[in-house]
KOLLODREN-158033 format. One line per field, with one value per residue: residue number from 0; y, z, x of N, C-alpha, C in turn. Coordinates in nm, 2 decimals. Each point is the difference from the previous one (the first is absolute). Example, Ala and Ser with C-alpha at 12.3 -4.5 7.8 and 13.67 -1.06 7.14 Angstrom:
<recs>
nr [0:1]
n_yy [-0.57:0.11]
n_zz [0.78:-0.07]
n_xx [1.32:-0.04]
ca_yy [0.12:0.11]
ca_zz [0.00:0.00]
ca_xx [-0.09:0.09]
c_yy [0.12:0.11]
c_zz [0.00:0.08]
c_xx [0.09:-0.08]
</recs>
This chain:
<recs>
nr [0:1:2:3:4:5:6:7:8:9:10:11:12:13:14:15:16:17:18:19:20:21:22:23:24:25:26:27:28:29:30:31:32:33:34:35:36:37:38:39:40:41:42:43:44:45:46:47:48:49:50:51:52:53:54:55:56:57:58:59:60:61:62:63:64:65:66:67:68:69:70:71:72:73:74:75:76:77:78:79:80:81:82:83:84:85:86:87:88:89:90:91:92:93:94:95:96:97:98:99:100:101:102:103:104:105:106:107:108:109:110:111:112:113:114:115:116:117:118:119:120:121:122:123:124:125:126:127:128:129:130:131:132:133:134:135:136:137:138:139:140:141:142:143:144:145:146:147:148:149:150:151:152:153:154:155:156:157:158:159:160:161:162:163:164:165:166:167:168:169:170:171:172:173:174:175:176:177:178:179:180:181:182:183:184:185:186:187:188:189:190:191:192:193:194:195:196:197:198:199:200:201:202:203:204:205:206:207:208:209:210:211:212:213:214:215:216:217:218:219:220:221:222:223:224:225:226:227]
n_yy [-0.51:0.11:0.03:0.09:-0.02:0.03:0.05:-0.04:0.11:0.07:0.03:0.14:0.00:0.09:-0.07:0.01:0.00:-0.04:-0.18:-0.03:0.00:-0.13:0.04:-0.08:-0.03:0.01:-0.13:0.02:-0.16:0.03:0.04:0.02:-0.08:-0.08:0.03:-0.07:-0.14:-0.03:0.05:-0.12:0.02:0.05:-0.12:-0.08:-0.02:-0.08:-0.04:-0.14:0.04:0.08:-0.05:0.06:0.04:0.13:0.03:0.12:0.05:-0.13:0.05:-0.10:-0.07:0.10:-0.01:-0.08:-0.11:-0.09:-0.11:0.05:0.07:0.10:0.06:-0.07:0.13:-0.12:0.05:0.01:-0.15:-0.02:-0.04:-0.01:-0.10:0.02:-0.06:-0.06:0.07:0.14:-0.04:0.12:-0.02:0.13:0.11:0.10:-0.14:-0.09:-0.07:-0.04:-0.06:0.00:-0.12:0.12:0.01:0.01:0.08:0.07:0.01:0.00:0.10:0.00:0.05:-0.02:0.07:-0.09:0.13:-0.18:-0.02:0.06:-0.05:0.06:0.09:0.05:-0.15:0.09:0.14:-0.09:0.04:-0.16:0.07:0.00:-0.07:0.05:-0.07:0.09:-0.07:-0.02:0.13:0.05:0.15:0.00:0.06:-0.03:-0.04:-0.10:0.00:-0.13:0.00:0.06:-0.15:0.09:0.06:-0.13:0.11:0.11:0.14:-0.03:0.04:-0.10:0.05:-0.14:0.04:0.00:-0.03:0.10:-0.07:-0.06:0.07:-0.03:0.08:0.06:0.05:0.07:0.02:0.11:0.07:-0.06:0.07:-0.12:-0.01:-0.09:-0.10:0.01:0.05:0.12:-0.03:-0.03:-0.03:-0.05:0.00:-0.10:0.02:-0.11:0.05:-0.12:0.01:0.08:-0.17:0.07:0.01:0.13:-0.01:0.06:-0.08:0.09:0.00:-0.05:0.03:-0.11:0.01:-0.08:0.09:0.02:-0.12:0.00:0.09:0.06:-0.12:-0.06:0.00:-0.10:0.03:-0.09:0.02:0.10:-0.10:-0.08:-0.10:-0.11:-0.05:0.14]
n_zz [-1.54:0.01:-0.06:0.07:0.03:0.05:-0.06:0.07:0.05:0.08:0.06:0.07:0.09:0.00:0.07:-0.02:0.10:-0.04:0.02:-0.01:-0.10:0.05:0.07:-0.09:0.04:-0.16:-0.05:-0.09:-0.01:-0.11:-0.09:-0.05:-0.15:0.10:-0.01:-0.15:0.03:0.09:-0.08:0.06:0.03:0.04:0.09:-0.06:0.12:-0.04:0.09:-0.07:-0.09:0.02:-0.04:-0.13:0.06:0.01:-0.12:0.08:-0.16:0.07:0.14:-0.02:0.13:0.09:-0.05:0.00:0.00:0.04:-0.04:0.02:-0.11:0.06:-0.13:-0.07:-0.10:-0.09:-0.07:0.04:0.00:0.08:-0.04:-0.12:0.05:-0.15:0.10:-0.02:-0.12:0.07:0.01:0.03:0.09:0.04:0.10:-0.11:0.02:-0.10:0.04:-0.11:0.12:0.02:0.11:0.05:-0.02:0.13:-0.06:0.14:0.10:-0.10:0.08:0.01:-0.10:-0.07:-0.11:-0.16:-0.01:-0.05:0.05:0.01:0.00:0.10:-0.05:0.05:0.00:-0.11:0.03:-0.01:-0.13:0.05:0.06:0.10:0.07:0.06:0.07:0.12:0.07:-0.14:0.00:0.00:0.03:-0.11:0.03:-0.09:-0.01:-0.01:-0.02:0.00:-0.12:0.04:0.08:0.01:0.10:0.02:0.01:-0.07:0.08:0.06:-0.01:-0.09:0.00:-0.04:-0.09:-0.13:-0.07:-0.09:-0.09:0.00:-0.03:0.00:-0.07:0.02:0.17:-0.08:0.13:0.10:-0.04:0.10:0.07:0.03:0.12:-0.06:-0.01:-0.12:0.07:-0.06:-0.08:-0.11:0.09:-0.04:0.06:0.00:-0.14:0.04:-0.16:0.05:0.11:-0.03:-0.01:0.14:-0.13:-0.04:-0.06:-0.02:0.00:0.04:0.09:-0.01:0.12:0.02:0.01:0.16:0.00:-0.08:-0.03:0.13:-0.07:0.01:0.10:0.02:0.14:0.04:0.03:0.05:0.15:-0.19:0.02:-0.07:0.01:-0.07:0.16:0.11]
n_xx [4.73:0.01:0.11:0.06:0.14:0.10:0.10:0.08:-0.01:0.08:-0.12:0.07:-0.19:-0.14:-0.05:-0.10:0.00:-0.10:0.03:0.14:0.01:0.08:0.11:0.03:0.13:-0.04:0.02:-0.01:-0.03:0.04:0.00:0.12:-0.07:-0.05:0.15:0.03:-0.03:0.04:0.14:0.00:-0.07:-0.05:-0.03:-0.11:-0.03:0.05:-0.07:0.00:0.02:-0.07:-0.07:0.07:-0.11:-0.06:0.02:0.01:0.06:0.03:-0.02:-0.15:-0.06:-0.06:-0.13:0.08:-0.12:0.06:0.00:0.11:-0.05:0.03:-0.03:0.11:-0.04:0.07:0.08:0.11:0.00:0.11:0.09:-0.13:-0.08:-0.06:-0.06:-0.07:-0.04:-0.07:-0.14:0.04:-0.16:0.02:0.05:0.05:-0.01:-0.04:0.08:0.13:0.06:0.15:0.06:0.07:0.10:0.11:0.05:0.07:-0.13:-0.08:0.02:-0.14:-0.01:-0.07:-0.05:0.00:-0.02:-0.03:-0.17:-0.08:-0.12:0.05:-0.08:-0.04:-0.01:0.01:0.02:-0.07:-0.04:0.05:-0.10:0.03:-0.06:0.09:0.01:-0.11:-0.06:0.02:-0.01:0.14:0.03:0.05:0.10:0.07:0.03:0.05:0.08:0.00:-0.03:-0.09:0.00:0.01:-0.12:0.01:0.11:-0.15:0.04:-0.12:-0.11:-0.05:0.15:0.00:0.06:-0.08:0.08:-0.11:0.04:-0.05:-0.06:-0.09:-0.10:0.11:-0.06:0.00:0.00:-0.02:0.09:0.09:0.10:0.07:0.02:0.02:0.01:0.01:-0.09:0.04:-0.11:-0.01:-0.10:-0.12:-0.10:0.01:-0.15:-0.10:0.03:-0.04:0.02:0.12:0.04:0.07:0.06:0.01:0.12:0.03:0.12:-0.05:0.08:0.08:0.04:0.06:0.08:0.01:-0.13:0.09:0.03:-0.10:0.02:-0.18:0.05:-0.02:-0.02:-0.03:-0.10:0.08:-0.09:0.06:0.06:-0.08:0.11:-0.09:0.05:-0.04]
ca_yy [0.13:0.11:0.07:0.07:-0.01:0.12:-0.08:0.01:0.09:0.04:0.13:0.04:0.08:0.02:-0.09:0.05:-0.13:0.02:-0.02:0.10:0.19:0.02:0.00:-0.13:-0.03:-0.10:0.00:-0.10:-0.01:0.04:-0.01:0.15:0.02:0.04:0.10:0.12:0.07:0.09:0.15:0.01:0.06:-0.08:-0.10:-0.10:-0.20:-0.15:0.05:-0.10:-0.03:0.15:-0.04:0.16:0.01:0.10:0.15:0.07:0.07:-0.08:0.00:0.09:0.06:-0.12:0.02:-0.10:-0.09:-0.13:-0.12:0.02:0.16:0.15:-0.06:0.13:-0.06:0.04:0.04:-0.12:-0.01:-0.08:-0.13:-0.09:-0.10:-0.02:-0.13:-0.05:0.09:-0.07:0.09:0.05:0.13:0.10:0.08:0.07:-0.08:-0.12:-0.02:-0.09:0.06:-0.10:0.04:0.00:-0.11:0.04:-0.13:-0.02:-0.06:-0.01:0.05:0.02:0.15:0.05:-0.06:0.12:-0.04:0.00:0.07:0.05:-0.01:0.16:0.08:0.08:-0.06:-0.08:0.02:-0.09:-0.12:0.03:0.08:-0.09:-0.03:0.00:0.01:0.10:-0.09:-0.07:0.11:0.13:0.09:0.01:0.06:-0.01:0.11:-0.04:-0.14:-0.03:-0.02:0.17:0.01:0.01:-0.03:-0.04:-0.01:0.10:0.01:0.10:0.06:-0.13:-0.14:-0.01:0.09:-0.02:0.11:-0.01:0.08:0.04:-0.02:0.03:0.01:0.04:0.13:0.05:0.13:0.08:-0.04:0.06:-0.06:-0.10:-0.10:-0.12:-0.06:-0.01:0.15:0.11:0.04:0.07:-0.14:-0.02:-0.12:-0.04:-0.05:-0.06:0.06:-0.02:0.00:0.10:-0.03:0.00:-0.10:0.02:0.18:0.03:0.07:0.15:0.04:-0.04:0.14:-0.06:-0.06:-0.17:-0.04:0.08:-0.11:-0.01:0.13:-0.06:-0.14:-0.03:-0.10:-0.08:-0.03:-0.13:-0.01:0.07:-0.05:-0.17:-0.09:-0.18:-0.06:0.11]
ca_zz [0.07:-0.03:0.09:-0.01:0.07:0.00:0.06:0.18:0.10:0.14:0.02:0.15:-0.05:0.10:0.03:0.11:0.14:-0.02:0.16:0.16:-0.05:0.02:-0.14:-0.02:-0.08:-0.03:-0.14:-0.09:-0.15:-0.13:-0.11:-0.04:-0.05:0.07:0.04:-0.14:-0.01:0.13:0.06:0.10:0.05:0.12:-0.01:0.15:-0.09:0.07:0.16:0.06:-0.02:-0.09:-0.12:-0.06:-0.05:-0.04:0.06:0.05:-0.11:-0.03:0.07:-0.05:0.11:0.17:0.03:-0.03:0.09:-0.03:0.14:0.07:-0.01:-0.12:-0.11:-0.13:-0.17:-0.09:-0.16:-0.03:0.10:-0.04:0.12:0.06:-0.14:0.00:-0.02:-0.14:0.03:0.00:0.07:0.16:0.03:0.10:0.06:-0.07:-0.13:-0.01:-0.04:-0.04:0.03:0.02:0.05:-0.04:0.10:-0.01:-0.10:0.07:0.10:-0.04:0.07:-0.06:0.01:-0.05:-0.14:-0.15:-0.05:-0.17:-0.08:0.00:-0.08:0.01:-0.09:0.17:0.04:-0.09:0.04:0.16:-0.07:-0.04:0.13:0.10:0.13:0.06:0.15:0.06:0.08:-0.07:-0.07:0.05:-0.08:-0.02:-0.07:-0.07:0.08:-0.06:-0.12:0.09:-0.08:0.08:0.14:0.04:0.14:0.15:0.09:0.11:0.08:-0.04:0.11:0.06:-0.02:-0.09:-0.10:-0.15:-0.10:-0.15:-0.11:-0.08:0.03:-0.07:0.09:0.12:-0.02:0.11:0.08:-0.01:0.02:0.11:0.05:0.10:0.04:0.01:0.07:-0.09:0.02:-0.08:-0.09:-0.02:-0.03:0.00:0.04:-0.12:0.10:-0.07:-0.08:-0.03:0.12:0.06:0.16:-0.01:-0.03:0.01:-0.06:-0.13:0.02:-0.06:0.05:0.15:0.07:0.02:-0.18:-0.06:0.00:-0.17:-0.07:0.04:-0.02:-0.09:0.04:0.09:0.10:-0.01:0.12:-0.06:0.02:-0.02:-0.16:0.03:-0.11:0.05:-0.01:0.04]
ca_xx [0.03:0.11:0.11:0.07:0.05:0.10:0.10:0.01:0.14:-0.02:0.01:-0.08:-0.08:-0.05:-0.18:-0.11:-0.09:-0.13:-0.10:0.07:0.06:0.13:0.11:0.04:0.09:0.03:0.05:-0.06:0.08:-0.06:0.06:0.04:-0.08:-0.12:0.02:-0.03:-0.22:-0.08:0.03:0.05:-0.13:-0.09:-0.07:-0.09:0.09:-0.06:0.09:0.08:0.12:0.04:0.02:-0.09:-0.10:-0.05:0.07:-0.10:-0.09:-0.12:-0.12:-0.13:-0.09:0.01:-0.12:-0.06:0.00:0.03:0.00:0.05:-0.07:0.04:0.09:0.05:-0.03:0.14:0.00:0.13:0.09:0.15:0.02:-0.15:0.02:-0.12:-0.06:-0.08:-0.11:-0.16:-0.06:0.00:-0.04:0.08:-0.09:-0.01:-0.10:0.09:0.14:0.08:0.12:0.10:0.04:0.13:0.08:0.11:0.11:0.10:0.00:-0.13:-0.05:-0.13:0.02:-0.15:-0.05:0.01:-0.14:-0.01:-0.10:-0.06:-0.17:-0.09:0.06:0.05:0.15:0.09:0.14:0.11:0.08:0.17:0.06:0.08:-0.05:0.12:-0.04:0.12:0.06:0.08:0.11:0.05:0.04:0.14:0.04:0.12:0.12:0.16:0.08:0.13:0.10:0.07:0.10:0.18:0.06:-0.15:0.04:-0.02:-0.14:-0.13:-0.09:-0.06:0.07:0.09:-0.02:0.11:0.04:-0.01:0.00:-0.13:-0.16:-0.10:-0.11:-0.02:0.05:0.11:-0.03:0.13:0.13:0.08:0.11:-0.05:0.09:0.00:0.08:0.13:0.01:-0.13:-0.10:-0.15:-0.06:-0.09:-0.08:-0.10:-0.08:-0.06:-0.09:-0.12:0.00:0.05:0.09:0.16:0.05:0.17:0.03:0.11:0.11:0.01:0.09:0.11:0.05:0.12:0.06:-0.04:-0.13:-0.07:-0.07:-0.14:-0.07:-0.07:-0.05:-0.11:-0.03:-0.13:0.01:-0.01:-0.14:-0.13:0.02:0.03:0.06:0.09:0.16:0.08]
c_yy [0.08:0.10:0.12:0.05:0.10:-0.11:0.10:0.07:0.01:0.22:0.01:0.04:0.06:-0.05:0.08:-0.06:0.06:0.05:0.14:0.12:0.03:0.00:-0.14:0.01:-0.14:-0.03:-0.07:-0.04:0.06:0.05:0.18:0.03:0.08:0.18:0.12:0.01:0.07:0.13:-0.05:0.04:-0.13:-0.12:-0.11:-0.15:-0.07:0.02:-0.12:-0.03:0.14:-0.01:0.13:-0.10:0.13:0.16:0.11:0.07:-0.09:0.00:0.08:0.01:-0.10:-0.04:-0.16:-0.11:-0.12:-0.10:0.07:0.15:0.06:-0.06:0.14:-0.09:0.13:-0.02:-0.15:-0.08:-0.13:-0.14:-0.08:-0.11:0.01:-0.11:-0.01:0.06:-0.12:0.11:0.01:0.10:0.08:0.09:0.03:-0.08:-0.09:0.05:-0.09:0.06:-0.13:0.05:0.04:-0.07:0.09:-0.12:-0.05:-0.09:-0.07:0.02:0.05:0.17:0.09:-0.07:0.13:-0.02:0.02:0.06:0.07:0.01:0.14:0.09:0.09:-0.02:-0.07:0.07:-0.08:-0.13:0.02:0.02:-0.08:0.10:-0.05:-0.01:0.07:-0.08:-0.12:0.08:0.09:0.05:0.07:0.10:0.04:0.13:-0.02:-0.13:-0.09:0.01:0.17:0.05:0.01:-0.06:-0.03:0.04:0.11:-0.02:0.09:0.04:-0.12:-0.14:0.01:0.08:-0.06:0.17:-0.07:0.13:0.08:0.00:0.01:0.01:0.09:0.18:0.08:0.13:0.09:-0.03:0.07:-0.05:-0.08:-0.05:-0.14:-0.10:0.04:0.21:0.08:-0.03:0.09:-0.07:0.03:-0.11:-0.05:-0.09:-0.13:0.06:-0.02:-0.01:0.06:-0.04:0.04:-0.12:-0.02:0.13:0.04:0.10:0.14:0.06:-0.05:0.09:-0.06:-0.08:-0.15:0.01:0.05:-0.14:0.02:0.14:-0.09:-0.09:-0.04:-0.06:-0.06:-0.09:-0.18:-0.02:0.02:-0.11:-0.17:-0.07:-0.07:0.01:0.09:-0.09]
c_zz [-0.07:0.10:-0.05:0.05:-0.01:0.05:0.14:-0.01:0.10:0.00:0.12:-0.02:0.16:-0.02:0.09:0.03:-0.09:0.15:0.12:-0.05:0.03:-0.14:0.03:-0.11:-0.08:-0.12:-0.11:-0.15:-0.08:-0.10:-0.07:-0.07:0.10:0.06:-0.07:-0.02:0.09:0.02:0.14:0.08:0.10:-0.11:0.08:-0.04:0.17:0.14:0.05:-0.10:-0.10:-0.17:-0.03:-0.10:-0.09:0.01:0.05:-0.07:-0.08:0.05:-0.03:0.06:0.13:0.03:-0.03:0.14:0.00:0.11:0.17:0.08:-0.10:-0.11:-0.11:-0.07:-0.06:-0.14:-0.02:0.11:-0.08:0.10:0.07:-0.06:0.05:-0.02:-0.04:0.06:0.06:-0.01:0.13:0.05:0.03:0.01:-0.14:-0.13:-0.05:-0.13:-0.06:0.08:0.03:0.12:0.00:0.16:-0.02:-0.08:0.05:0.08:0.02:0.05:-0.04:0.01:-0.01:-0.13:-0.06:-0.04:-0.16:-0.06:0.09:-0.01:0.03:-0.12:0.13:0.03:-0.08:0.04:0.09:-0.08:-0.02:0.11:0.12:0.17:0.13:0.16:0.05:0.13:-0.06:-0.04:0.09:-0.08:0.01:-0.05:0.00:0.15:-0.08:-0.06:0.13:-0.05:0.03:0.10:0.02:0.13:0.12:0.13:0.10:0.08:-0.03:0.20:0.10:-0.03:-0.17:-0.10:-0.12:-0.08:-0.12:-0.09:-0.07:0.14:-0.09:0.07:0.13:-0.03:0.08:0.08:0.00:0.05:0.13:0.06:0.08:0.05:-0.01:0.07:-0.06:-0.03:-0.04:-0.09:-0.05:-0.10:-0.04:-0.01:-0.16:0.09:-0.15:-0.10:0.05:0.15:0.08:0.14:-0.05:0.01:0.05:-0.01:-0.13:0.00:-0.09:-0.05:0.06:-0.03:0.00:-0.19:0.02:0.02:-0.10:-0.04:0.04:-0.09:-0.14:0.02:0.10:0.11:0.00:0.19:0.02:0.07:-0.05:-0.16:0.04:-0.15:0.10:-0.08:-0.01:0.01]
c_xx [0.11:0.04:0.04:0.14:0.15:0.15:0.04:0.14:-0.06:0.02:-0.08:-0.07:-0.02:-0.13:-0.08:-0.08:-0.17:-0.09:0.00:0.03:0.14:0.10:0.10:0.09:0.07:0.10:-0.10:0.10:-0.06:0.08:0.03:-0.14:-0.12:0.04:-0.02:-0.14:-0.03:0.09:0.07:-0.09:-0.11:-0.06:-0.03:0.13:-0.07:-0.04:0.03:0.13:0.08:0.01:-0.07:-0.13:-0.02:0.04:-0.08:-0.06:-0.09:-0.10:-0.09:-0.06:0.05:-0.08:-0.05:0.01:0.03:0.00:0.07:-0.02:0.08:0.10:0.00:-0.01:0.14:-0.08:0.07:0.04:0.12:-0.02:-0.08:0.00:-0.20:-0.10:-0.15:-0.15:-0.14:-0.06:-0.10:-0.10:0.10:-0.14:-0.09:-0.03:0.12:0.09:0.03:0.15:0.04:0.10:0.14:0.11:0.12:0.09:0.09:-0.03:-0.14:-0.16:-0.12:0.00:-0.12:-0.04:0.01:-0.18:0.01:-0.08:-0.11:-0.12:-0.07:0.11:0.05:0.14:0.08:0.10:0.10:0.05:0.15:0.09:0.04:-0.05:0.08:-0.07:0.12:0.08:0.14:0.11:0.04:0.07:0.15:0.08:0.17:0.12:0.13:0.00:0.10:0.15:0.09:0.02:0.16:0.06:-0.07:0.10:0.00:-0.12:-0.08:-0.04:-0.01:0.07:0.10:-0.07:0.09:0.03:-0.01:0.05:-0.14:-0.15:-0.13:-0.12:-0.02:0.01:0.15:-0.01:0.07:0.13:0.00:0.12:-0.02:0.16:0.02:0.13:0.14:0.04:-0.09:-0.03:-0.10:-0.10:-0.14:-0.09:-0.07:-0.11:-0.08:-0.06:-0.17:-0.07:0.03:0.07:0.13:0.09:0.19:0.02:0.10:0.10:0.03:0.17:0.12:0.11:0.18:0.05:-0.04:-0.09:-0.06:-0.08:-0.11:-0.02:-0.08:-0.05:-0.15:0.02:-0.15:0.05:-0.08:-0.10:-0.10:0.01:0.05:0.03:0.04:0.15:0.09:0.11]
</recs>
């Protein structure tokens, strides 16, 4: 078998529920590298243990069917270990494909298809077979390492303050009252989803509340890491 694999930080993402169409807040390990390939940018990983599988400029069609049902075919995928070819009817005529496995947690993921015998379907050589029931989708918001402060509040409870965000958008600005006085704030929302996430300190109106100007709030129901 072979592998692929990333060494492990901790960054906050935002996950999207498939099944339910809900928004789910999560963390996944992974590695600064996986950050420079992907732009920081959306990607699928494990959905039992978040391991980044595949980035989303990887995805080449949805249209595909597998044991479980609906499946994507990627150009690339990371953190598989590939186990030992056969060959396989599939709908669309026989195959040499192998199966691939989460590296992390070893989880049966789909298959790489090696070869091909229809000239039709040689394009699906190389390529990787992702079940959609085995993967959710991800996408970068911050770094933990850009938390300053878990000691505010948000709409819906505790709230953190970052230095940095990523991925996200930011709305219009408006004056807002908050607990600690006037502002002028705006909402940021999930670059790729568009859920409200928090907001960004535009403005503070008092001399000790100049530090939040530029900062982010991330509202801690909308973002999960083991061992808050």
């Amino acid at each position: 078998m072979t592998s692929t694999t990333s060494n492990n930080s901790y960054q906050l993402v935002v996950e999207l529920c498939f099944e339910s169409g809900l928004i789910v807040f999560n963390v996944v390990s992974k590695s600064f590298s996986l950050m420079a390939e992907s732009g920081g940018g959306p990607f699928f990983s494990c959905r039992s243990c978040h391991n980044p599988l595949a980035l989303r400029d990887d995805l080449i069609s949805k249209k595909f069917l597998a044991k479980s049902g609906p499946a994507y075919m990627f150009s690339h995928a990371m953190n598989v270990i590939v186990g030992q070819k056969e060959d396989r009817k599939l709908i669309t005529g026989v195959f040499s494909v192998a199966d691939i496995y989460c590296s992390n947690c070893g989880q049966v993921l789909g298959w790489k298809y090696i070869r091909a015998y229809e000239q039709t379907q040689m394009y699906k050589q190389g390529k990787f077979i992702i079940e959609r029931a085995k993967i959710s989708k991800q996408n970068h918001v911050s770094l933990h390492d850009d938390i300053i402060s878990k000691a505010f509040q948000g709409k819906h409870g505790r709230a953190f303050l970052f230095s940095h965000a990523m991925n996200v958008v930011v709305g219009a600005k408006e004056d807002r009252r908050l607990l600690t006085g006037l502002h002028t704030v705006a909402d940021i929302h999930c670059g790729d989803c568009r859920e409200v996430l928090g907001w960004k300190y535009v403005r503070a109106y008092e001399a000790l509340q100049k530090y939040k100007e530029g900062k982010f709030i991330f509202e801690k129901s909308k973002i999960v890491k083991e061992d808050w």
